[in-house]
C-alpha positions in Angstrom: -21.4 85.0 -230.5 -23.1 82.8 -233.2 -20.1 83.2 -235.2 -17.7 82.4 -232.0 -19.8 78.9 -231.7 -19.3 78.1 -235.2 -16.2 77.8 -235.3 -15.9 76.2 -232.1 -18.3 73.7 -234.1 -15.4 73.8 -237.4 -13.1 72.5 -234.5 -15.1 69.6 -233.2 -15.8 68.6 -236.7 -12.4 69.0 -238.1 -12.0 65.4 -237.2 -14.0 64.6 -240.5 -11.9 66.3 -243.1 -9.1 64.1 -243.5 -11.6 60.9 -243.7 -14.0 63.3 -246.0 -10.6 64.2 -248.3 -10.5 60.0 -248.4 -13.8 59.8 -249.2 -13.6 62.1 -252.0 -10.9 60.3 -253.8 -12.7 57.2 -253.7 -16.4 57.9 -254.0 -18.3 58.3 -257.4 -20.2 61.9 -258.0 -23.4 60.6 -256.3 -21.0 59.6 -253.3 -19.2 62.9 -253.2 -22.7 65.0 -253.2 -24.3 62.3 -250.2 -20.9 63.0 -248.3 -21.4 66.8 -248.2 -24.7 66.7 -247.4 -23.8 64.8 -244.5 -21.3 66.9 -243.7 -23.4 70.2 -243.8 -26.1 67.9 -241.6 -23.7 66.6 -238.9 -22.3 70.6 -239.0 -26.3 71.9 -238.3 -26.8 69.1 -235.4 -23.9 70.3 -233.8 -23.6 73.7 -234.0 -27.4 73.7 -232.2 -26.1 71.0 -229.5 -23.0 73.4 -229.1 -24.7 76.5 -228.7 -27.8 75.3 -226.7 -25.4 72.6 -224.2 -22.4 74.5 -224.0 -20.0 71.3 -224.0 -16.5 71.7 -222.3 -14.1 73.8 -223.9 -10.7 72.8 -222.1 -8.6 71.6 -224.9 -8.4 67.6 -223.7 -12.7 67.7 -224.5 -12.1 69.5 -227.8 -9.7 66.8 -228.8 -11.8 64.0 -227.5 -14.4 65.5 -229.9 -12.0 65.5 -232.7 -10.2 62.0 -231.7 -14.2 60.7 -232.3 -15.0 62.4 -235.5 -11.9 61.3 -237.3 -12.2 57.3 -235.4 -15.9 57.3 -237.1 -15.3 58.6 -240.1 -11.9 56.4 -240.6 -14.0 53.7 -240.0 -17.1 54.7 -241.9 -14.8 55.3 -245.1 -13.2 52.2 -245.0 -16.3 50.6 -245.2 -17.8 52.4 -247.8 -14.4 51.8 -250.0 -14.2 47.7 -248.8 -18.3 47.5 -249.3 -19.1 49.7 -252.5 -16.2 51.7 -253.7 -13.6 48.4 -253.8 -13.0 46.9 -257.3 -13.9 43.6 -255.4 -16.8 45.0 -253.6 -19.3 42.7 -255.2 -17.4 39.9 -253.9 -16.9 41.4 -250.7 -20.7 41.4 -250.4 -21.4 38.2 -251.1 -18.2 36.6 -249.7 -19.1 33.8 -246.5 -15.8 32.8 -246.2 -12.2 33.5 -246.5 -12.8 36.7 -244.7 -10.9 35.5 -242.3 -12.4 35.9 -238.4 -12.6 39.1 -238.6 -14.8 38.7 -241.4 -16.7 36.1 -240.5 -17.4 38.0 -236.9 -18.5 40.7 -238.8 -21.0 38.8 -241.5 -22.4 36.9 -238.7 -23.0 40.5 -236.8 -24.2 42.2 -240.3 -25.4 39.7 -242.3 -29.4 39.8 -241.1 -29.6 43.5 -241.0 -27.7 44.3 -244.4 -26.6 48.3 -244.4 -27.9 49.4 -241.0 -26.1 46.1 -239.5 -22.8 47.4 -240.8 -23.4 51.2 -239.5 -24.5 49.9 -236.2 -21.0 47.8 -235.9 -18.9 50.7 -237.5 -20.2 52.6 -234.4 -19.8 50.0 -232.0 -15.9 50.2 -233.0 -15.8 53.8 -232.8 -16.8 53.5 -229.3 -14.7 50.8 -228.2 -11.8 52.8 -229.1 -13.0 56.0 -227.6 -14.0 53.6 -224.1 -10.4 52.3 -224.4 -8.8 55.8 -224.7 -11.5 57.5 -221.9 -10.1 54.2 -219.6 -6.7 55.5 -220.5 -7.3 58.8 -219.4 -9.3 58.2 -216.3 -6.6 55.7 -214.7 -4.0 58.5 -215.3 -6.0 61.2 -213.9 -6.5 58.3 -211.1 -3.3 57.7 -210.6 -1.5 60.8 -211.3 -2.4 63.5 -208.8 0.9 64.5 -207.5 1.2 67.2 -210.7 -2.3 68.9 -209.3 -1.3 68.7 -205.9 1.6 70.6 -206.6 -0.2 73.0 -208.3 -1.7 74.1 -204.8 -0.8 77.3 -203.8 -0.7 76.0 -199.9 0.5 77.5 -196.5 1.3 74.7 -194.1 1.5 75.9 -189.9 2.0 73.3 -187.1 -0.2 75.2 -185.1 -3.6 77.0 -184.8 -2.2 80.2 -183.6 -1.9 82.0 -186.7 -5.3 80.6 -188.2 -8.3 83.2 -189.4 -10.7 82.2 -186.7 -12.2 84.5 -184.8 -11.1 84.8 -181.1 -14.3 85.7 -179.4 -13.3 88.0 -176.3 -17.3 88.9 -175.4 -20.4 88.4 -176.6 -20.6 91.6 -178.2 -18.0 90.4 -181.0 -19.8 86.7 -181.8 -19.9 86.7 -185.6 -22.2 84.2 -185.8 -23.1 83.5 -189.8 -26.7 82.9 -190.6 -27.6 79.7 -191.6 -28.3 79.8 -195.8 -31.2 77.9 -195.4 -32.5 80.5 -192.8 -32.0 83.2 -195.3 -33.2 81.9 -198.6 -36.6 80.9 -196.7 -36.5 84.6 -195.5 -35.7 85.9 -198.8 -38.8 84.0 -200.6 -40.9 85.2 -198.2 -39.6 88.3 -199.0 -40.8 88.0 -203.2 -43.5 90.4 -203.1 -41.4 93.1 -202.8 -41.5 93.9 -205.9 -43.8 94.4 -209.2 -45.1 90.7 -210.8 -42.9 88.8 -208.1 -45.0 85.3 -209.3 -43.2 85.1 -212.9 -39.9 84.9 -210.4 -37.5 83.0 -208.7 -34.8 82.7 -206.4 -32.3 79.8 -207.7 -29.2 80.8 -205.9 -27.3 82.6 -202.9 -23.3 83.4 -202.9 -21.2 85.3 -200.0 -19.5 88.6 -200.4 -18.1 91.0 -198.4 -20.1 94.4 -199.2 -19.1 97.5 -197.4 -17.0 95.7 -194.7 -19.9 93.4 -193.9 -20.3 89.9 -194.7 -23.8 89.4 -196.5 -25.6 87.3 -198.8 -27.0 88.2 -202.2 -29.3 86.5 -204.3 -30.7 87.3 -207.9 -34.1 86.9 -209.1 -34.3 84.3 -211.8 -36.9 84.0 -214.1 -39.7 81.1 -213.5 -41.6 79.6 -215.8 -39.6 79.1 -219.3 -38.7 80.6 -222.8 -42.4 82.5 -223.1 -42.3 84.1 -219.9 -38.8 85.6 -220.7 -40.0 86.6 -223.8 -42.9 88.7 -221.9 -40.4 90.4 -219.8 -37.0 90.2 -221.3 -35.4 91.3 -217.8 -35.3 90.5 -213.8 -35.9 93.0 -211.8 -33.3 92.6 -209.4 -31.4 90.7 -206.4 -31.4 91.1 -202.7 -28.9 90.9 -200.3 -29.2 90.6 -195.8 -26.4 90.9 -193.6 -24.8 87.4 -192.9 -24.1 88.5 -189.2 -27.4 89.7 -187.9 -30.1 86.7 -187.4 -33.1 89.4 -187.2 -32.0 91.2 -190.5 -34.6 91.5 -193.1 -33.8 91.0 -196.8 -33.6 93.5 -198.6 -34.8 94.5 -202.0 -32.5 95.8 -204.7 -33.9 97.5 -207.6 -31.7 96.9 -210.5 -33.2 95.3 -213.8 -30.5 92.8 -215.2 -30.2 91.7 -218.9 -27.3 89.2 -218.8 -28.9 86.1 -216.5 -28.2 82.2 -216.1 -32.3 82.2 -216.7 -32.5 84.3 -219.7 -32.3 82.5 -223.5 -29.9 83.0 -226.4 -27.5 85.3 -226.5 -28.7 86.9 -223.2 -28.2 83.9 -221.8 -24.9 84.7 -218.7 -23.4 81.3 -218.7 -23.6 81.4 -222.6 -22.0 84.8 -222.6 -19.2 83.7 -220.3 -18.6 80.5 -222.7 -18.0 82.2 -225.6 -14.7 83.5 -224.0 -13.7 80.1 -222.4 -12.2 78.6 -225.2 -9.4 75.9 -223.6 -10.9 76.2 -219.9 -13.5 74.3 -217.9 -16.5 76.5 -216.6 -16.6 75.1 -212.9 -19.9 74.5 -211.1 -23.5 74.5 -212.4 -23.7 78.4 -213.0 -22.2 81.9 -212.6 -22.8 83.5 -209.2 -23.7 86.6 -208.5 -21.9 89.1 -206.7 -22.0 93.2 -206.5 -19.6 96.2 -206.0 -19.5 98.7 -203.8 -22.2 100.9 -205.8 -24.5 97.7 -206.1 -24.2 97.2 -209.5 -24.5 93.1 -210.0 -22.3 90.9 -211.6 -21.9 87.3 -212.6 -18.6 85.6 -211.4 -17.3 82.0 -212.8 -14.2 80.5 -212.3 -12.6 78.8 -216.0 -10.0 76.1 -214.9 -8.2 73.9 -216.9 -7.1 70.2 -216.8 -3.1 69.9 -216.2 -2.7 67.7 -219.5 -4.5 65.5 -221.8 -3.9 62.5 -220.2 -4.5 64.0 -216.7 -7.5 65.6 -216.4 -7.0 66.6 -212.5 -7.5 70.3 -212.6 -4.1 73.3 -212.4 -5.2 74.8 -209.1 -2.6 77.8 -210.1 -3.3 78.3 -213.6 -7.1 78.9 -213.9 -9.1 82.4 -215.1 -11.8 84.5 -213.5 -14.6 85.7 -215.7 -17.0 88.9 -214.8 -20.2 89.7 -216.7 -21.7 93.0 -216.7 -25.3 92.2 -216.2 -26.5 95.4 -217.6 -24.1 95.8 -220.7 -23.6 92.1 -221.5 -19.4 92.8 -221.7 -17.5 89.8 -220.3 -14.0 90.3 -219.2 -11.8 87.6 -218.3 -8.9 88.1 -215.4 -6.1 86.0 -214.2 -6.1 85.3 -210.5 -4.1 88.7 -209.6 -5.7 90.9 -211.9 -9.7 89.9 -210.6 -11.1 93.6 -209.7 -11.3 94.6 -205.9 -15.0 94.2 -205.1 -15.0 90.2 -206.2 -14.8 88.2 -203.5 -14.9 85.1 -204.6 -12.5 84.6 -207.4 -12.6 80.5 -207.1 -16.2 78.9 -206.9 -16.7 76.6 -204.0 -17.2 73.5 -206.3 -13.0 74.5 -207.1 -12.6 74.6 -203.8 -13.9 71.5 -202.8 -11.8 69.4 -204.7 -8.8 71.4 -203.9 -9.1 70.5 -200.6 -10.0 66.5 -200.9 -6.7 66.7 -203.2 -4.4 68.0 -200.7 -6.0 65.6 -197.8 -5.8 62.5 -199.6 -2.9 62.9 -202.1 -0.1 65.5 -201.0 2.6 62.4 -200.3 1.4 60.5 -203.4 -0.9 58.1 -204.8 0.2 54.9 -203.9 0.3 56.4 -200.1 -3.3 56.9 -200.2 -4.0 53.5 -201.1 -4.0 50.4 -199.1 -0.8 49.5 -200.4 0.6 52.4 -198.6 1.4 53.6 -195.1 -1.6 56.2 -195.1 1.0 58.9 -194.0 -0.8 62.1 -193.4 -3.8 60.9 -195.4 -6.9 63.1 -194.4 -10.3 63.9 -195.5 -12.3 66.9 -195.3 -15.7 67.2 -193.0 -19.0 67.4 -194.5 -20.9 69.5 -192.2 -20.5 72.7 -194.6 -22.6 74.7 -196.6 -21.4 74.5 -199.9 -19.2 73.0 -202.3 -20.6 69.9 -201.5 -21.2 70.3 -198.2 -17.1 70.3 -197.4 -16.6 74.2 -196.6 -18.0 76.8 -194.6 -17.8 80.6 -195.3 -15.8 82.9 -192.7 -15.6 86.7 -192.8 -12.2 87.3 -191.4 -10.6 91.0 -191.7 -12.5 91.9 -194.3 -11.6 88.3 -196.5 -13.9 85.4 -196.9 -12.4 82.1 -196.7 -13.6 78.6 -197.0 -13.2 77.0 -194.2 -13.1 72.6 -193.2 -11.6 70.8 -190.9 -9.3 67.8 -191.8 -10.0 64.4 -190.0 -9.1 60.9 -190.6 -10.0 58.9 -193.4 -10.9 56.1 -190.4 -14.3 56.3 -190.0 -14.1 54.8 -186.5 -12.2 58.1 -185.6 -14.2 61.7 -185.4 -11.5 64.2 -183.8 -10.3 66.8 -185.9 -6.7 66.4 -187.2 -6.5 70.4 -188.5 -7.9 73.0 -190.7 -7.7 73.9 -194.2 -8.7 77.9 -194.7 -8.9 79.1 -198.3 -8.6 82.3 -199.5 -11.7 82.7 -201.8 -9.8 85.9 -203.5 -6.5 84.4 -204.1 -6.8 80.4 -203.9 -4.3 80.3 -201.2 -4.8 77.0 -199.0 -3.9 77.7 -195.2 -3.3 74.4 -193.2 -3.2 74.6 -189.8 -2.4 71.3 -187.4 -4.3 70.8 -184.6 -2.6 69.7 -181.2 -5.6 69.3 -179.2 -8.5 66.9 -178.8 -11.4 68.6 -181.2 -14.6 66.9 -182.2 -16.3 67.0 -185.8 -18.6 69.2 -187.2 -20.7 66.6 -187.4 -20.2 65.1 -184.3 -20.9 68.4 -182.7 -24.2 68.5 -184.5 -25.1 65.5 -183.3 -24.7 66.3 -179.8 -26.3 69.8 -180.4 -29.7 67.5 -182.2 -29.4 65.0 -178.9 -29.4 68.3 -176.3 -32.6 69.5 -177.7 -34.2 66.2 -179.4 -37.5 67.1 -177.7 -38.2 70.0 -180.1 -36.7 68.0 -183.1 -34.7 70.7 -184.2 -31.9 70.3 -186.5 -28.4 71.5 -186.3 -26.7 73.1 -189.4 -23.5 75.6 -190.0 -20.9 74.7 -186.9 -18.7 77.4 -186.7 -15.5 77.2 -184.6 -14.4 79.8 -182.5 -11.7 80.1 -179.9 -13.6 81.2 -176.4 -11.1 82.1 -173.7 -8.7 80.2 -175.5 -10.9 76.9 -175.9 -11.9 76.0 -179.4 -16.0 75.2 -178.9 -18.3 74.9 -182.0 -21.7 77.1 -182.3 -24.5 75.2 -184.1 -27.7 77.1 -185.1 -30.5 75.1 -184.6 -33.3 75.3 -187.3 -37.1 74.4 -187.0 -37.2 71.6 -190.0 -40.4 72.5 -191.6 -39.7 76.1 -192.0 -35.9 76.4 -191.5 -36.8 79.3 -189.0 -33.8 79.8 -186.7 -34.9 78.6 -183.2 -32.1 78.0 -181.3 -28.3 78.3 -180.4 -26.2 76.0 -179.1 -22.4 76.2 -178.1 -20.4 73.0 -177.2 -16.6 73.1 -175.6 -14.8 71.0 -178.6 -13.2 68.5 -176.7 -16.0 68.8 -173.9 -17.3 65.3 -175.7 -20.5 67.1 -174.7 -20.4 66.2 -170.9 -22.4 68.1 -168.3 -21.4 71.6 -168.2 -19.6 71.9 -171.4 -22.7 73.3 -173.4 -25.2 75.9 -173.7 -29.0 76.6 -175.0 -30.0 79.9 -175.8 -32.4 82.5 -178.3 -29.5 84.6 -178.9 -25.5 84.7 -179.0 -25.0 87.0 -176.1 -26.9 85.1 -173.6 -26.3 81.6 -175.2 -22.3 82.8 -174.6 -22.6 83.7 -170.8 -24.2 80.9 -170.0 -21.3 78.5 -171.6 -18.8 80.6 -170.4 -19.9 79.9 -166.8 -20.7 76.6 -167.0 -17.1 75.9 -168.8 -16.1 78.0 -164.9 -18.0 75.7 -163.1 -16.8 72.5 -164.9 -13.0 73.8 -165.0 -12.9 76.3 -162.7 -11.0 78.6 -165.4 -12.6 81.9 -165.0 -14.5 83.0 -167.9 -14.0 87.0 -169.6 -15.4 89.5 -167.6 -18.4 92.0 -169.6 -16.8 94.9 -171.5 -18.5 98.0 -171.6 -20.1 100.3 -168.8 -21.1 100.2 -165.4 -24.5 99.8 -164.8 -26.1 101.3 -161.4 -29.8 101.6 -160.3 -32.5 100.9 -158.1 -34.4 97.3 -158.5 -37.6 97.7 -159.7 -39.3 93.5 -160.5 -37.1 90.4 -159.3 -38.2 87.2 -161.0 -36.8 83.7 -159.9 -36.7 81.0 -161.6 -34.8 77.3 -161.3 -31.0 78.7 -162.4 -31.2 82.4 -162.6 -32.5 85.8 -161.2 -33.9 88.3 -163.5 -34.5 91.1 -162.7 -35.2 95.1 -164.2 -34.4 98.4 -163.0 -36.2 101.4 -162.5 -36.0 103.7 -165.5 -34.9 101.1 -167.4 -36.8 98.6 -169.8 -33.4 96.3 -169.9 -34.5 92.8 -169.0 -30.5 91.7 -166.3 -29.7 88.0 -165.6 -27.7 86.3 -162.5 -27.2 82.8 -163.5 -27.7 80.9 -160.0 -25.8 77.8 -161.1 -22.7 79.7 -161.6 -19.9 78.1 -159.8 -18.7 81.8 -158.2 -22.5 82.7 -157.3 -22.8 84.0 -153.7 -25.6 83.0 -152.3 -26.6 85.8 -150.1 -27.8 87.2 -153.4 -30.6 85.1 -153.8 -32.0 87.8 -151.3 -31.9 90.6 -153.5 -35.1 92.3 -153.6 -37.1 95.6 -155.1 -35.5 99.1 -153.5 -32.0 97.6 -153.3 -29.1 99.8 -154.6 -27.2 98.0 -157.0 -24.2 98.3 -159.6 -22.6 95.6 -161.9 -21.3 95.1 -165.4 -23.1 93.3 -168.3 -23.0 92.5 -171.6 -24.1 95.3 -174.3 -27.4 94.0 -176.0 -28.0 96.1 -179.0 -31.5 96.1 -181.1 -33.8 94.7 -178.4 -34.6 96.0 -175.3 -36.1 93.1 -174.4 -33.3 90.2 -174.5 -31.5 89.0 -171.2 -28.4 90.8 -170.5 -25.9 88.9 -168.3 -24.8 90.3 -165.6 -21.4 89.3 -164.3 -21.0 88.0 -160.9 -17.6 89.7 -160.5 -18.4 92.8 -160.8 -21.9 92.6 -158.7 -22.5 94.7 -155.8 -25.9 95.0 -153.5 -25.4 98.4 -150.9 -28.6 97.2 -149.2 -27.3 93.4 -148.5 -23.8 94.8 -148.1 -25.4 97.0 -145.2 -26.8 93.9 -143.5 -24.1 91.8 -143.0 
């Protein structure tokens, strides 16, 4: 590796050895030997900078770097052979006039300060020509999308029908995704599972399917600098809790890792990955971690690449994956349909991110975009996500993970969703799909969800859309801000503009469901999905009332049943229902706790004992 940087270090520099040549030619011996000392000095400084920063390596930086070397050392040459090396230098030093303005500009600048005064404006022209090329360069990147655009790999649908959402048919099957912040204050809490858990840290959490299930894992970083790494040389592990299951407990993976983004020097992950990513961009702040099917951990970073020199707009098509082995150090590097099997999440969500504000704002051009233009089709993604700046949200469909947004106007007076982009975090596809009907924001729903339950000054993060008996309605978890405990669910109809009847409050995604469900019936009178699973039949054992519901147990049987009383469909000869009565029904399967409120559908109810009286 040291030798790897080096020469990446020979290649910045090289931008000196045609003005070092010229500088050779001219100087006097005690010229030449000054010149190589600097030489071997600038070399030293940036070889150290190289190896300890880890600059860029796409080829447009690399000539950048060269482009400045050879500008300043141009200049500084010339100097040297108009100031000291020049036949007429003496004159040149002395000279007030006759200069020409160019010359007087630079006497007046120089004059006071002798040498240093001509150093300091040698450099001030090296940067003016390197701000005048950067300009260049940024107002083509600025104004050149379309080639990056194209680059896409994009799926376009008129309709939703086709889209990776999940269809939820009964509560049983609500995938609800545990909020990130949720789990990395679970997963702190959960630092003392292991030996010397105060030298340690958790800095970072990625998505993966493992084993068919979506869940979150998160390595343990090293806190507290270079000595403390030198003390202990290795983490200890990572931990990973299922993404799907709000009462899942984190849990502790013992597996001592090597190769981290907190370890120094050549153990160092993101230094290990940049010594292969010579001519690419490492995207993001760091690798992520992510494991196979055995557990063993790797680190994953995506390597992407500008489309030119000029236009510095990333290829979305051409770009690399690299995967270090954090216990043998060995970096591999795989185009996109060579990454291995267990790796998830081939393109970071930072890639992502601007993949998808690309393709909103600049698919029919650059001008188009502008206010010159007609705005055809312009669009901008949400920012009610989790990551990549707060643009995307991670689903688990089929066993994939995509990133998913919604599109909406670039109006800010407007906050309905125009469609959705769904990206293939394996294979960079982008799947558009329009949206026909009238669906609020993520953050609109948010807000609503915050405004419904402002008392307890919750706050509302991950909206995730489903599609309930056909009807597109977002589910917000609701987090207790100190803490980021999850206290609450709430689901809102998406174009229900969060009127009366088109949301529920609940403690878990079963009940939470039911209760929408029937107060979408009651608002719509469109029958909501009647409880899979069993028939349940017994003998009442404790009726409780309350304002809109019955609850009620039976005997033999610790299972807490629910009759919401508001229902539009609720008879209400059942308010009468009472202990002894022979009853039979069907409700929702609640697994794990014996003790949450299973709903019982009204449907399907039947009381012997009032039956018998009528």
């Amino acid at each position: 590796m040291l030798s790897y940087f080096a020469l990446i270090t020979l290649v910045k520099l090289s931008g000196l050895l045609i003005p070092f040549i010229w500088l050779l030619v001219i100087a006097d011996r005690r010229g030449r030997t000054y010149g190589t000392l600097a030489i071997v000095l600038l070399f030293i400084v940036s070889y150290i900078n190289t190896y300890f920063n880890l600059p860029d390596l796409a080829y447009p930086s690399l000539i950048d770097g060269w482009l400045m070397w050879f500008i300043f050392g141009m200049i500084v040459v010339a100097a040297l052979r108009r100031f000291l090396y020049s036949p007429h230098a003496a004159v040149a030093r002395t000279a007030e006039a006759g200069d020409g303005i160019v010359g007087q500009i630079v006497q007046r600048f120089t004059g006071a300060f002798g040498w240093l005064g001509k150093i300091a404006m040698v450099a001030v022209l090296a940067v003016i020509v390197l701000i005048i090329l950067g300009s260049i360069t940024s107002l083509v990147t600025k104004m050149n999308p379309r080639p990056a655009v194209q680059s896409i790999q994009t799926d376009m649908n008129d309709d939703t029908k086709n889209a990776p959402m999940p269809v939820i048919k009964n509560s049983a099957e609500t995938p609800v995704v545990n909020a990130p912040q949720t789990i990395s204050t679970d997963m702190n809490n959960s630092l003392n599972s292991f030996k010397n858990s105060n030298v340690y840290d958790l800095n970072h959490m990625r998505v993966q399917m493992y084993k068919g299930k979506m869940i979150y894992v998160a390595p343990v970083e090293f806190s507290g600098g270079f000595w403390r790494y030198l003390h202990y040389l290795k983490v200890p592990g990572y931990f990973r809790t299922n993404a799907t299951d709000k009462n899942a407990d984190p849990k502790f993976v013992a597996k001592p890792m090597k190769y981290t983004p907190s370890a120094y020097f050549n153990n160092d992950a993101d230094r290990r990955i940049s010594a292969h990513s010579l001519g690419y961009s490492m995207v993001s702040a760091t690798a992520q971690l992510e494991i196979d099917d055995n557990g063993t951990p790797y680190y994953v970073r995506t390597l992407a690449k500008p489309i030119s020199y000029l236009n510095r707009n990333y290829d979305f098509k051409h770009y690399k994956v690299a995967v270090l082995n954090t216990i043998t150090g060995k970096v591999k590097v795989y185009s996109p349909k060579q990454v291995p099997k267990f790796v998830d999440i081939a393109v970071t969500p930072e890639f992502v991110s601007q993949e998808v504000s690309m393709f909103g704002r600049y698919r029919h051009g650059f001008w188009n975009a502008t206010s010159f233009g007609g705005h055809s089709g312009v669009m901008k993604p949400t920012t009610a996500g989790t990551e990549g700046g707060d643009k995307l949200t991670p689903y688990a469909y089929k066993g994939r993970v995509y990133y998913f947004t919604g599109m909406t106007s670039v109006n800010e007076h407007q906050s309905s969703i125009l469609g959705y982009t769904f990206v293939d975090a394996r294979t960079n596809t982008l799947h558009y799909y329009r949206e026909h009907g009238n669906v609020m924001t993520p953050e609109r729903a948010i807000s609503y969800a915050q405004q419904d339950i402002n008392p307890q000054n919750y706050r509302g993060t991950l909206p995730l859309l489903y599609r309930i008996n056909g009807d597109p309605t977002w589910v917000v978890s609701m987090l207790d801000r100190d803490n980021n405990s999850f206290m609450k669910y709430v689901y809102l109809l998406a174009d229900g503009n969060n009127q009366s009847g088109t949301y529920a409050i609940g403690d878990d995604a079963q009940s939470t469901l039911a209760i929408f469900e029937q107060r979408v019936e009651a608002k719509t009178g469109v029958a909501a999905s009647v409880p899979a699973g069993k028939t349940v039949s017994g003998t009442i054992n404790r009726v409780v009332r309350t304002d809109n519901s019955l609850l009620f147990i039976l005997k033999n049987n610790n299972q807490v049943y629910k009759i919401d009383t508001s229902a539009k469909n609720f008879n209400p000869l059942l308010q009468f229902i009472a202990e002894g009565d022979r009853v039979s029904f069907k409700a929702e399967t609640v697994t794990g706790n014996s003790l949450a409120t299973a709903n019982v559908s009204l449907s399907t109810f039947k009381d012997t004992s009032l039956t018998a009286k009528k």
